[in-house]
CHARMM internal coordinates of N, CA and C (Angstrom, degrees):
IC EDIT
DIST 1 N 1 CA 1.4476
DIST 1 CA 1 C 1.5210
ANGL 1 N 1 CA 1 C 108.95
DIST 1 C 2 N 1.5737
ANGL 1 CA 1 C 2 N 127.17
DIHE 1 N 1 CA 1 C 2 N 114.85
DIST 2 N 2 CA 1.1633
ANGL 1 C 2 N 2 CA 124.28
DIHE 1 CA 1 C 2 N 2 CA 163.33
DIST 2 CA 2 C 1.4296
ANGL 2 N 2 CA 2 C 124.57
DIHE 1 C 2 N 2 CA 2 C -54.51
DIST 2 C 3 N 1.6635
ANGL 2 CA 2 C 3 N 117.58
DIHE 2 N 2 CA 2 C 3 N 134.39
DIST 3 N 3 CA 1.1737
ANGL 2 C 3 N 3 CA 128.08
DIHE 2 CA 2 C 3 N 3 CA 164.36
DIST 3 CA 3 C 1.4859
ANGL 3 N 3 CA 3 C 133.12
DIHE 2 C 3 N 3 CA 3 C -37.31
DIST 3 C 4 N 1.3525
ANGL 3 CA 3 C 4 N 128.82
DIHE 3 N 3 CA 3 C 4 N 98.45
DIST 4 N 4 CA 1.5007
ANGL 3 C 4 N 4 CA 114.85
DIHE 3 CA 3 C 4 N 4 CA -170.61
DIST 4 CA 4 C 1.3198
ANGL 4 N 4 CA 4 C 101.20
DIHE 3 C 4 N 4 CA 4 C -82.28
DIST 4 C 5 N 1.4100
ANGL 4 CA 4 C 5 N 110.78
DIHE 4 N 4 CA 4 C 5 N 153.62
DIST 5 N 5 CA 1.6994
ANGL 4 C 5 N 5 CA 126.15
DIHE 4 CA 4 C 5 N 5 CA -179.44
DIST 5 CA 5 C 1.5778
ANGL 5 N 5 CA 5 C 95.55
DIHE 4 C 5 N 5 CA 5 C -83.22
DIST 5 C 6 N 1.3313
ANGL 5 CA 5 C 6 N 127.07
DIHE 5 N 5 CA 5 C 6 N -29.96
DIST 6 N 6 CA 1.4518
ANGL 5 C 6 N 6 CA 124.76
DIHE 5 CA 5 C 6 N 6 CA -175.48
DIST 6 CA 6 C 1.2520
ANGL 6 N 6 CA 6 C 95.63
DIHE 5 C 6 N 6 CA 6 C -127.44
DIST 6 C 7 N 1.5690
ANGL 6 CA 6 C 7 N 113.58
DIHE 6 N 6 CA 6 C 7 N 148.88
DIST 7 N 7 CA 1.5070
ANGL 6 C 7 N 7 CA 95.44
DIHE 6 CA 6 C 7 N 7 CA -176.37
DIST 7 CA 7 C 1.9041
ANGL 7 N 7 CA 7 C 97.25
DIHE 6 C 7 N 7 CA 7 C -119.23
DIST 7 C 8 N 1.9876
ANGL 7 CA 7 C 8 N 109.45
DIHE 7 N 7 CA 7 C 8 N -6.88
DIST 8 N 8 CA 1.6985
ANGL 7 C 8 N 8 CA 108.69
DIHE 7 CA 7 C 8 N 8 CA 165.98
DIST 8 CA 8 C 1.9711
ANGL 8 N 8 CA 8 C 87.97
DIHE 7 C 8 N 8 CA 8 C -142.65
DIST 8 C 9 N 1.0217
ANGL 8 CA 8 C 9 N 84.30
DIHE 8 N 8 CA 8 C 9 N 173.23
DIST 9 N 9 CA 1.5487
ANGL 8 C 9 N 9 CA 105.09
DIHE 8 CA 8 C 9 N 9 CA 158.46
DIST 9 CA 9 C 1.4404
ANGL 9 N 9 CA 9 C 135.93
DIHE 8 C 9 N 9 CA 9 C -83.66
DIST 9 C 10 N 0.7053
ANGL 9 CA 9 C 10 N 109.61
DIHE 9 N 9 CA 9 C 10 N 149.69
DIST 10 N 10 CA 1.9130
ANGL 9 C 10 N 10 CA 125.61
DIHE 9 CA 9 C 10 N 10 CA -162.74
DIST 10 CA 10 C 1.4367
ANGL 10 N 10 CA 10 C 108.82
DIHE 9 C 10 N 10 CA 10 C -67.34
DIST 10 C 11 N 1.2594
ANGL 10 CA 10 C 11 N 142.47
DIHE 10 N 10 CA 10 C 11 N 123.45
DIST 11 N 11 CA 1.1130
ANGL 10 C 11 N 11 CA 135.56
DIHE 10 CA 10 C 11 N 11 CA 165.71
DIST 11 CA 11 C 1.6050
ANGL 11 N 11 CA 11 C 127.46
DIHE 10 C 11 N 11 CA 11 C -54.40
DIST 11 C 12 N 1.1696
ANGL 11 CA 11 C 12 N 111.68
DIHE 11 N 11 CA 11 C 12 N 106.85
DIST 12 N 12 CA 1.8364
ANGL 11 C 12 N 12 CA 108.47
DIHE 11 CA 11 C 12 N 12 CA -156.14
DIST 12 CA 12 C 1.6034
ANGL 12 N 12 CA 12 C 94.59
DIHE 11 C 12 N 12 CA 12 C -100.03
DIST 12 C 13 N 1.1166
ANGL 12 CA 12 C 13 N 125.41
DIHE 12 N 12 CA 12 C 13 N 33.23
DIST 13 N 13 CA 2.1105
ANGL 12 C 13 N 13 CA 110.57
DIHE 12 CA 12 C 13 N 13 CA -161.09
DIST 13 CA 13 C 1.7061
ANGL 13 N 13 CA 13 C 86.53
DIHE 12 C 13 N 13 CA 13 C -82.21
DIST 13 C 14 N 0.6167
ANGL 13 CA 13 C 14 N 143.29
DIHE 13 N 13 CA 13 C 14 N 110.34
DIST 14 N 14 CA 1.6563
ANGL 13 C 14 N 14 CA 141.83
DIHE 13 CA 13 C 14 N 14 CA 149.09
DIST 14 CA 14 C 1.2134
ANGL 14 N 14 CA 14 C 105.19
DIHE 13 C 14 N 14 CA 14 C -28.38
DIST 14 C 15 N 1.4407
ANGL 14 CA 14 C 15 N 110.02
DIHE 14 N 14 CA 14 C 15 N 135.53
DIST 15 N 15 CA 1.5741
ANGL 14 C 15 N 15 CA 133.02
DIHE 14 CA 14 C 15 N 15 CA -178.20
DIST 15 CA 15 C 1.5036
ANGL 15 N 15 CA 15 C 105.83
DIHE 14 C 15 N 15 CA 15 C -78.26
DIST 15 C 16 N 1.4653
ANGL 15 CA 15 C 16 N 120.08
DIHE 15 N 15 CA 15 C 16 N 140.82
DIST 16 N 16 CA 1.5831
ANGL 15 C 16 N 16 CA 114.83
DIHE 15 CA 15 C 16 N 16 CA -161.97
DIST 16 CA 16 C 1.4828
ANGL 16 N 16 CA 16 C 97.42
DIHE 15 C 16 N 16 CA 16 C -81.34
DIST 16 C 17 N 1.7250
ANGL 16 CA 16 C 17 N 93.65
DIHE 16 N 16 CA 16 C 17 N 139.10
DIST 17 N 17 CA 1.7614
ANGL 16 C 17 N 17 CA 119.37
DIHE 16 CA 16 C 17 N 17 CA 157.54
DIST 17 CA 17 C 1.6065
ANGL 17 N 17 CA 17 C 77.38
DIHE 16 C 17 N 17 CA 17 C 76.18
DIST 17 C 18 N 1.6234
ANGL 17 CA 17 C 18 N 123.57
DIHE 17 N 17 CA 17 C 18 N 49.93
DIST 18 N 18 CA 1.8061
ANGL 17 C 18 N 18 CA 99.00
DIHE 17 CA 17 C 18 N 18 CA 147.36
DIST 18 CA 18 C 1.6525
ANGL 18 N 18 CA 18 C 87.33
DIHE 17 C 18 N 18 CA 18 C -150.28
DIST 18 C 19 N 1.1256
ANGL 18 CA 18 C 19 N 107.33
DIHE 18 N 18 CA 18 C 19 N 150.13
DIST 19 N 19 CA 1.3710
ANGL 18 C 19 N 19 CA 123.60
DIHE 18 CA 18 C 19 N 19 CA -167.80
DIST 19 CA 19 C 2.0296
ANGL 19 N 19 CA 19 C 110.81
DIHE 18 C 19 N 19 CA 19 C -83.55
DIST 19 C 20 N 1.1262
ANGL 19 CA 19 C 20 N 95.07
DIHE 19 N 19 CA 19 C 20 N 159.57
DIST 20 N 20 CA 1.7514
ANGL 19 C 20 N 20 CA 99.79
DIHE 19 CA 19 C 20 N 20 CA -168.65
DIST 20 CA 20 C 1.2714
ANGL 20 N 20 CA 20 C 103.00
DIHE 19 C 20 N 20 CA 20 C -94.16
DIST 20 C 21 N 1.3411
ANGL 20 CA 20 C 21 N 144.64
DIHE 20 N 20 CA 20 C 21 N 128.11
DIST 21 N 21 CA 1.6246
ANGL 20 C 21 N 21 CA 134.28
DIHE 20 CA 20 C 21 N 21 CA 140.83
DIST 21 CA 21 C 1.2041
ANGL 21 N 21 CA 21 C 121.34
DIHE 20 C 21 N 21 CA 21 C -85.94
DIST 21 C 22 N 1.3021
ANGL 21 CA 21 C 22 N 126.75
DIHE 21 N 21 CA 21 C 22 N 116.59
DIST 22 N 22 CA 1.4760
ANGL 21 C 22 N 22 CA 115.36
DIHE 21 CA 21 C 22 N 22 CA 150.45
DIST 22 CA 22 C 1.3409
ANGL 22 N 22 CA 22 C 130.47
DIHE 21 C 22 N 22 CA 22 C -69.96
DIST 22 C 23 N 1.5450
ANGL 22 CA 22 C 23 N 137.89
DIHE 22 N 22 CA 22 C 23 N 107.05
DIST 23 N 23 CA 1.4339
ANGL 22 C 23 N 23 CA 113.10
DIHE 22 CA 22 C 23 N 23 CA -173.76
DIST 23 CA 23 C 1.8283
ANGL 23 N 23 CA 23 C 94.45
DIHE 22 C 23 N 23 CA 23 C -140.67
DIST 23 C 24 N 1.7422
ANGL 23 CA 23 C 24 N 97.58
DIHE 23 N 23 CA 23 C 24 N 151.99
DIST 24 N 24 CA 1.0814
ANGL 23 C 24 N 24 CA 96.59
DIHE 23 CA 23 C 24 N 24 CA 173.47
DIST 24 CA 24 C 1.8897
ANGL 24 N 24 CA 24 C 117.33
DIHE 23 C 24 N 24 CA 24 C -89.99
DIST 24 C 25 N 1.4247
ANGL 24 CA 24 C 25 N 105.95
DIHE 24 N 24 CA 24 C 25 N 132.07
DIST 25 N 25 CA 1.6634
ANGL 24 C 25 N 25 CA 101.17
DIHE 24 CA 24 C 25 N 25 CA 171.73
DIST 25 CA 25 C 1.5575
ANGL 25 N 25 CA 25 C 115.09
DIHE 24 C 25 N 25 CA 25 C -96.82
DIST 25 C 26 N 1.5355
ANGL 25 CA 25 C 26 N 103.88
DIHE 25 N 25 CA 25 C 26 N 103.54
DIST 26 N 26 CA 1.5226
ANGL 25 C 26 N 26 CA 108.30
DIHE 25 CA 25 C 26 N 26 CA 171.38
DIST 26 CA 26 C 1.7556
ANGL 26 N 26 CA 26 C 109.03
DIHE 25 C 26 N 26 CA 26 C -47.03
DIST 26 C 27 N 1.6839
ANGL 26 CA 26 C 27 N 126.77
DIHE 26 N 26 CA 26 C 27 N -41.40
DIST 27 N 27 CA 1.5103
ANGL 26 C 27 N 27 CA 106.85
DIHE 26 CA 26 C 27 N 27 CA -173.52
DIST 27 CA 27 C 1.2685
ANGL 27 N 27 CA 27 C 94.73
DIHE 26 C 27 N 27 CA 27 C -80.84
DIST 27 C 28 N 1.0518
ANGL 27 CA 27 C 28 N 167.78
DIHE 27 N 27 CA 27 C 28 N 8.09
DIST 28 N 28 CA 1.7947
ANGL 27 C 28 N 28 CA 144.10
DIHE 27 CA 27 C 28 N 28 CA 113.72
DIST 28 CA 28 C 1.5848
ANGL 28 N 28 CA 28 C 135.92
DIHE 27 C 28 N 28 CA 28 C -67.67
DIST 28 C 29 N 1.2224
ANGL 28 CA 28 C 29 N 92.60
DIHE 28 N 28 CA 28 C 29 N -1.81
DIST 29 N 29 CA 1.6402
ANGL 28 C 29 N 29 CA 100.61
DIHE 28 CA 28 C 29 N 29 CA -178.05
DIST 29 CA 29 C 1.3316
ANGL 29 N 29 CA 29 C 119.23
DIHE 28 C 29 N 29 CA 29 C 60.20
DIST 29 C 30 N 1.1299
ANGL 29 CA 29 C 30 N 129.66
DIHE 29 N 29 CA 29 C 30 N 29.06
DIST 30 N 30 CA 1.5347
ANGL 29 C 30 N 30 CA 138.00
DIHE 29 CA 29 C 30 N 30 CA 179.21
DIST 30 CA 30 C 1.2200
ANGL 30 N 30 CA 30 C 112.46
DIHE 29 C 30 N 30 CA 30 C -173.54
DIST 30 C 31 N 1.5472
ANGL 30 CA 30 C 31 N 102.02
DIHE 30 N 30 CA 30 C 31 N 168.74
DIST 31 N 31 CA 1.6533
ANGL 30 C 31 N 31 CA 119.57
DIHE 30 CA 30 C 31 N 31 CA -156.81
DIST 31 CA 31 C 1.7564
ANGL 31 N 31 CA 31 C 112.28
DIHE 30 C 31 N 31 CA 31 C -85.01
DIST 31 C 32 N 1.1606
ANGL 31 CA 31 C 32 N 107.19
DIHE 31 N 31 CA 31 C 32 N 150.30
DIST 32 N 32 CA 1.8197
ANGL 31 C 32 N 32 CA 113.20
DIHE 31 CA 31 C 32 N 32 CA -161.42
DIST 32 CA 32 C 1.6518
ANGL 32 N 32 CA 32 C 78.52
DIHE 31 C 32 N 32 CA 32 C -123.45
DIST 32 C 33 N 1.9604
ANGL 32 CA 32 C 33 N 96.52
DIHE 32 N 32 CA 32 C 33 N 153.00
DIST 33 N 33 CA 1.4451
ANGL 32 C 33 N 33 CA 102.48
DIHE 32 CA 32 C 33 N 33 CA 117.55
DIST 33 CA 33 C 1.4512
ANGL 33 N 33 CA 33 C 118.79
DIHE 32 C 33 N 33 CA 33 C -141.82
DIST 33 C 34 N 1.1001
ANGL 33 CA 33 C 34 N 103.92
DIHE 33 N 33 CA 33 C 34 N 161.24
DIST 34 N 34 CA 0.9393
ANGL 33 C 34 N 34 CA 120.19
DIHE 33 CA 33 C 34 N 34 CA -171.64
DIST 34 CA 34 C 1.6885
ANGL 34 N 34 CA 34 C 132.29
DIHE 33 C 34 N 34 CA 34 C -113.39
DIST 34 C 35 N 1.4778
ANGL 34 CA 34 C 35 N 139.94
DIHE 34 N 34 CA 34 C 35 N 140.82
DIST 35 N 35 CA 1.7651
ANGL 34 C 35 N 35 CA 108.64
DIHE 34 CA 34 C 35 N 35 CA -150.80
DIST 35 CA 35 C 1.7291
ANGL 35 N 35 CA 35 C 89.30
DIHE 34 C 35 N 35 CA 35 C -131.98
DIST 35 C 36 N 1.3824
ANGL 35 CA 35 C 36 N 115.56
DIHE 35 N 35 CA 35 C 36 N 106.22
DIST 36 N 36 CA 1.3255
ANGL 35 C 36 N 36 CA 133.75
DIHE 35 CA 35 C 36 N 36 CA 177.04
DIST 36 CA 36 C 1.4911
ANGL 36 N 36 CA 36 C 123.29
DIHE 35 C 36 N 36 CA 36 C 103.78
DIST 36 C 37 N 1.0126
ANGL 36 CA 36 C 37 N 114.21
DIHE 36 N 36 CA 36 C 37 N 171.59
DIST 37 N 37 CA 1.6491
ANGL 36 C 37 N 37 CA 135.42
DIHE 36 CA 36 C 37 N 37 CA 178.06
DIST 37 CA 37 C 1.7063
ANGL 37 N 37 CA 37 C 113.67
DIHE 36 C 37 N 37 CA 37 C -45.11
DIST 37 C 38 N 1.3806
ANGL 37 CA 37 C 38 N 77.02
DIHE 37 N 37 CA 37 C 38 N -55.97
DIST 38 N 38 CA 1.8934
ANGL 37 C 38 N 38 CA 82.26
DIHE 37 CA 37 C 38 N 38 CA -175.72
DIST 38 CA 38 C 1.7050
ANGL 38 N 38 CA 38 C 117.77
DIHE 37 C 38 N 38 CA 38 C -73.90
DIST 38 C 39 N 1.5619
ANGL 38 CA 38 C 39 N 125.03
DIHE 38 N 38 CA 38 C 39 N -42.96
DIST 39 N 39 CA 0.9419
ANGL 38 C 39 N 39 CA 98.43
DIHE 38 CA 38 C 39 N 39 CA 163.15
DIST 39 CA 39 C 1.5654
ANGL 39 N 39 CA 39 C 128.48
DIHE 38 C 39 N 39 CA 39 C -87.87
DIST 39 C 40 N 1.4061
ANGL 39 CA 39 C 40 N 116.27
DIHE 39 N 39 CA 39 C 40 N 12.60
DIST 40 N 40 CA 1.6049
ANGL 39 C 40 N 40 CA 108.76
DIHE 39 CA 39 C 40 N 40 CA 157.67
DIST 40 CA 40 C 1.5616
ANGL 40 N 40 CA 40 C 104.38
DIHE 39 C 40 N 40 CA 40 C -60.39
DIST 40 C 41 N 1.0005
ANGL 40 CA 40 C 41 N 114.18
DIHE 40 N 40 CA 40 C 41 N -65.77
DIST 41 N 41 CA 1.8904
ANGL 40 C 41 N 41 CA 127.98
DIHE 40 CA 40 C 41 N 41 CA -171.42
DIST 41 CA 41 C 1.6774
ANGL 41 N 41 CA 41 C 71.91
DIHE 40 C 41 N 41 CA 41 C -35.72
DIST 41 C 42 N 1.9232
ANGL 41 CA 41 C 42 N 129.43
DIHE 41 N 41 CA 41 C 42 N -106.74
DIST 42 N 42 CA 0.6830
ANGL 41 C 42 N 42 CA 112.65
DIHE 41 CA 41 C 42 N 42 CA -101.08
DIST 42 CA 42 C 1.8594
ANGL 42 N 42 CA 42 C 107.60
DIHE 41 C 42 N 42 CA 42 C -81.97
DIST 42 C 43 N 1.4203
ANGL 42 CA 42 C 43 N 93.22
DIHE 42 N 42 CA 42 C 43 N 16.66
DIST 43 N 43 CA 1.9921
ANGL 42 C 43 N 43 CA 110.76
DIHE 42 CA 42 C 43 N 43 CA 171.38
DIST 43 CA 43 C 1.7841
ANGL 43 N 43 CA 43 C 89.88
DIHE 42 C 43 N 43 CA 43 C -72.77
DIST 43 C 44 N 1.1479
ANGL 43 CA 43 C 44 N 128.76
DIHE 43 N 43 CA 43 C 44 N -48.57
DIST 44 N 44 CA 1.3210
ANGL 43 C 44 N 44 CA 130.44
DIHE 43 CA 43 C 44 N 44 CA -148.09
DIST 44 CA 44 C 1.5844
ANGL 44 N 44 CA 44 C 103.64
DIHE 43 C 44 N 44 CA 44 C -75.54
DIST 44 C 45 N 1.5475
ANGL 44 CA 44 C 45 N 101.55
DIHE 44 N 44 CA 44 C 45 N -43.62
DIST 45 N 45 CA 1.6217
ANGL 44 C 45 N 45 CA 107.89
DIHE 44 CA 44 C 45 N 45 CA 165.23
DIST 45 CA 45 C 1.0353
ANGL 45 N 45 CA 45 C 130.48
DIHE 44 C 45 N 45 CA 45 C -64.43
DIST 45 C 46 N 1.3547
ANGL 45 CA 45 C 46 N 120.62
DIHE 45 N 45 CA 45 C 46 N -25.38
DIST 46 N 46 CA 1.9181
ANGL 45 C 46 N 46 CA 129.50
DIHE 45 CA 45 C 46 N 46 CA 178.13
DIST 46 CA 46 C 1.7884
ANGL 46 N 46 CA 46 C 93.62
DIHE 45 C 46 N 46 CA 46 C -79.49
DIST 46 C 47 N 1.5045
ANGL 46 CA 46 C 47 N 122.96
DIHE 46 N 46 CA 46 C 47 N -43.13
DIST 47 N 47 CA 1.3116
ANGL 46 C 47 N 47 CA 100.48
DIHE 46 CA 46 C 47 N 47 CA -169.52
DIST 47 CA 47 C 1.2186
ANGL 47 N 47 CA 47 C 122.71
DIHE 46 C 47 N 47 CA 47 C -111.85
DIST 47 C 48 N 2.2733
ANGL 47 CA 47 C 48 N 111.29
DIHE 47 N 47 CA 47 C 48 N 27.37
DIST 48 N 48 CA 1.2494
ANGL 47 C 48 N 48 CA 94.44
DIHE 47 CA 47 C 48 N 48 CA 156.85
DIST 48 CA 48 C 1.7564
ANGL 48 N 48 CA 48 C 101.15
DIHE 47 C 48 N 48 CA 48 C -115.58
DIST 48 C 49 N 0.9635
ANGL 48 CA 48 C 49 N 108.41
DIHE 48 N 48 CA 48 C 49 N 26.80
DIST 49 N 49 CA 1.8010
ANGL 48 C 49 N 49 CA 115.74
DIHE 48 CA 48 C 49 N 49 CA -176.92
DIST 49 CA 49 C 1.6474
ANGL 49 N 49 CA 49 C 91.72
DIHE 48 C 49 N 49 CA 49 C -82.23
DIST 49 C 50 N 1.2306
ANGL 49 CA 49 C 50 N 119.93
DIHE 49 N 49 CA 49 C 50 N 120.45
DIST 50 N 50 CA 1.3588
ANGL 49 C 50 N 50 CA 109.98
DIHE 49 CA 49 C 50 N 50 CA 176.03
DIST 50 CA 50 C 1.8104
ANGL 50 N 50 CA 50 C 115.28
DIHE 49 C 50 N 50 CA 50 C -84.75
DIST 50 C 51 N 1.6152
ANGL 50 CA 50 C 51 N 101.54
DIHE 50 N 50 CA 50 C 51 N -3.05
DIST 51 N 51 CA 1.6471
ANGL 50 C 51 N 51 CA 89.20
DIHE 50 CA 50 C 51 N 51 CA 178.56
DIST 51 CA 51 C 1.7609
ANGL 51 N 51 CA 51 C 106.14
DIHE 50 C 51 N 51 CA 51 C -107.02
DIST 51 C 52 N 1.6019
ANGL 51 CA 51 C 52 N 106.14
DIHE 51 N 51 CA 51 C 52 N 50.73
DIST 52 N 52 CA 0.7140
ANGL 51 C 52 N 52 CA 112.37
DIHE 51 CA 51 C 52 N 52 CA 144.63
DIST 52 CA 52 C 1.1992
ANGL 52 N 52 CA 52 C 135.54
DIHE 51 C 52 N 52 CA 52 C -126.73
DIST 52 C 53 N 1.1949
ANGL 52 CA 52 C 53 N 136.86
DIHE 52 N 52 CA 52 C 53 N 139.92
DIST 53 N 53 CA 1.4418
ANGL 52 C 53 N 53 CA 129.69
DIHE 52 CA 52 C 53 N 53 CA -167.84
DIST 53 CA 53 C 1.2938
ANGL 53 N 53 CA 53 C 155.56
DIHE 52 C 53 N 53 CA 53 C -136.13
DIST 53 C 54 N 1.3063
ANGL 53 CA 53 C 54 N 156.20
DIHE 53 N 53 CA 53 C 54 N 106.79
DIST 54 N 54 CA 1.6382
ANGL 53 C 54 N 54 CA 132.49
DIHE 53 CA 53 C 54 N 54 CA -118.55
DIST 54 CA 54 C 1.3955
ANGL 54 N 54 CA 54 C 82.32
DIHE 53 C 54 N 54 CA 54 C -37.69
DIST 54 C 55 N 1.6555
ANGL 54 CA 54 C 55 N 75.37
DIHE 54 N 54 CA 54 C 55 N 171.30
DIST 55 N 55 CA 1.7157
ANGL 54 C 55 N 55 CA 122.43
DIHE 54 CA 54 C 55 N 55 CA 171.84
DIST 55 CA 55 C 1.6220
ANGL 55 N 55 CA 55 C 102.12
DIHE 54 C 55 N 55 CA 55 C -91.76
DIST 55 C 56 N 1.3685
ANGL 55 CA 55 C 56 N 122.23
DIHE 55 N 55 CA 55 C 56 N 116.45
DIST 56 N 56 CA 1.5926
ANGL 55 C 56 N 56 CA 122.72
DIHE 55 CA 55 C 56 N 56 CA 169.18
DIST 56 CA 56 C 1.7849
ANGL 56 N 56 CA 56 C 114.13
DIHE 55 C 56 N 56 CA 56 C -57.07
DIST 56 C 57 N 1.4013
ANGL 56 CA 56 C 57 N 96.43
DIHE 56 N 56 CA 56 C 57 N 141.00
DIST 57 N 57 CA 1.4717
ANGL 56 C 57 N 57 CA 94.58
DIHE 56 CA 56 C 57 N 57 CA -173.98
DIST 57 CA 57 C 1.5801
ANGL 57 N 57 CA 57 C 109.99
DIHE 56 C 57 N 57 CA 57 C -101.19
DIST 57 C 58 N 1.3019
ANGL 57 CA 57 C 58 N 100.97
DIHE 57 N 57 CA 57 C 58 N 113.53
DIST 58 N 58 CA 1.4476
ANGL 57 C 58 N 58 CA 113.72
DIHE 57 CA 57 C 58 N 58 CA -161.79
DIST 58 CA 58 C 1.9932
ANGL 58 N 58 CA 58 C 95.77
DIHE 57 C 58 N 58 CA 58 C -78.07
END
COOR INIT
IC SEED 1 N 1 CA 1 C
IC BUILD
């Protein structure tokens, strides 16, 4: 039996009275969401900070 990297899925219910983003993050190469204002900003700050940088895929 191959090893799953996930073994369920993530609980996605949005937290009440905060809004959903879908956005894609080029330094992970795949799609986020994200649930309110603040962590959109602080998605927006990790991926326009340039000394930050993907995560290596081990």
């Amino acid at each position: 039996m191959a090893n799953l990297r996930f073994a369920h899925a993530v609980d996605d219910v949005r937290p009440y009275w905060t809004h959903r983003y879908d956005v894609y993050g080029p330094k992970v190469h795949r799609r986020l969401t994200v649930f309110g204002h603040r962590a959109l900003n602080a998605w927006l700050q990790f991926e326009f900070d340039p000394d930050v940088v993907a995560h290596a895929r081990v």
